[in-house]
Each structure stands twice: as C-alpha cells, then as structure tokens.
C-alpha positions in Angstrom: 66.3 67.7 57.6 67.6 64.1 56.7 66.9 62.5 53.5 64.3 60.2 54.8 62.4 62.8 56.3 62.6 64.8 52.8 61.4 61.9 51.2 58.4 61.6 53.8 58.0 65.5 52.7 57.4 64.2 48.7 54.8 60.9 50.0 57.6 58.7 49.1 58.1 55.8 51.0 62.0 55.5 52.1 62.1 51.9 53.1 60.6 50.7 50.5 62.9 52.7 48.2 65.8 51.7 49.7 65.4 48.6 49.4 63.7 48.0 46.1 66.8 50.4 44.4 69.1 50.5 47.0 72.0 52.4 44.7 69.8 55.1 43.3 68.7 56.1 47.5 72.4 56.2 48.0 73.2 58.3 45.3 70.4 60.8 46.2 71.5 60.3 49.2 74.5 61.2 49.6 73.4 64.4 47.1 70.8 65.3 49.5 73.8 65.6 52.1 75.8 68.0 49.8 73.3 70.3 49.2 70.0 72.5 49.9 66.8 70.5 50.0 65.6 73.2 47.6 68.5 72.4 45.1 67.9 69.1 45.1 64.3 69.0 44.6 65.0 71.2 41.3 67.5 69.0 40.5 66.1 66.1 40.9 62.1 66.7 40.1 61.0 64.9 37.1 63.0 61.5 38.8 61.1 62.7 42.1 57.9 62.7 40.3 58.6 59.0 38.9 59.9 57.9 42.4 56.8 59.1 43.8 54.7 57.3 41.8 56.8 54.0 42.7 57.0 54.1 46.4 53.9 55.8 47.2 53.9 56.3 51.3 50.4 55.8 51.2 48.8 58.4 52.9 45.4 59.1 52.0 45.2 62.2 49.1 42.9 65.2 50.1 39.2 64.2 49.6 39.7 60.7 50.1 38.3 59.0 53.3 40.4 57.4 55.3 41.0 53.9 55.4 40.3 54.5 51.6 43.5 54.0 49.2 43.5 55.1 46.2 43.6 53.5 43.2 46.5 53.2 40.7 47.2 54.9 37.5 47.7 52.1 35.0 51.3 52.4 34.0 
C-alpha cells in the first residue's frame, strides 16, 4: 500500500495535502515507507484525525445522499 492510497483509506485528500503542507506529507511520508500501516496509524492518530478534518476527500458520509456534501464543523 502507498501512502496516497493509505491516505485515500482515512478520506483524506492527498493532493490537496501535499500541496497545502507539502513538508508535513513528506515527513509522513517518508515514515509511512519505514513502517507498518498499522504502526503508523497508532502513531500518528490524533494528527490523522486533525488532517482529516483539513483535507477532507469528500466522499459522501453514510446516510447522506449523494451529490449532497456535508456541511462543516465550525472550527
């Protein structure tokens, strides 16, 4: 599994992570490469969370129609 497809895994959107903090992907990166997916996500899961919430991919959440995007949180 490559890192963007783990990150397609969590709903985050890679390309617009990349480019918007373009040393943090690296770093995560080049971490993903050195070890388990399973490590990393333990690792790495309150940042994942907060990534998440940054770069949503935009796929529609269970229970939502489609076409339909949800609205979001108030930061």
């Amino acid at each position: 599994m490559s890192f963007p497809d783990f990150l397609v895994s969590k709903k985050i959107d890679a390309a617009r992570f990349a480019a918007a903090e373009p040393d943090v992907f690296k770093e995560w990166a080049d971490l993903f490469e050195q070890m388990h997916p399973n490590s990393f996500t333990l690792q790495k899961l309150n940042l994942i969370n907060a990534v998440r919430r940054k770069y949503w991919l935009g796929l529609a959440p269970p229970g939502t129609p489609s076409g339909d995007t949800p609205n979001p949180r108030p930061c």
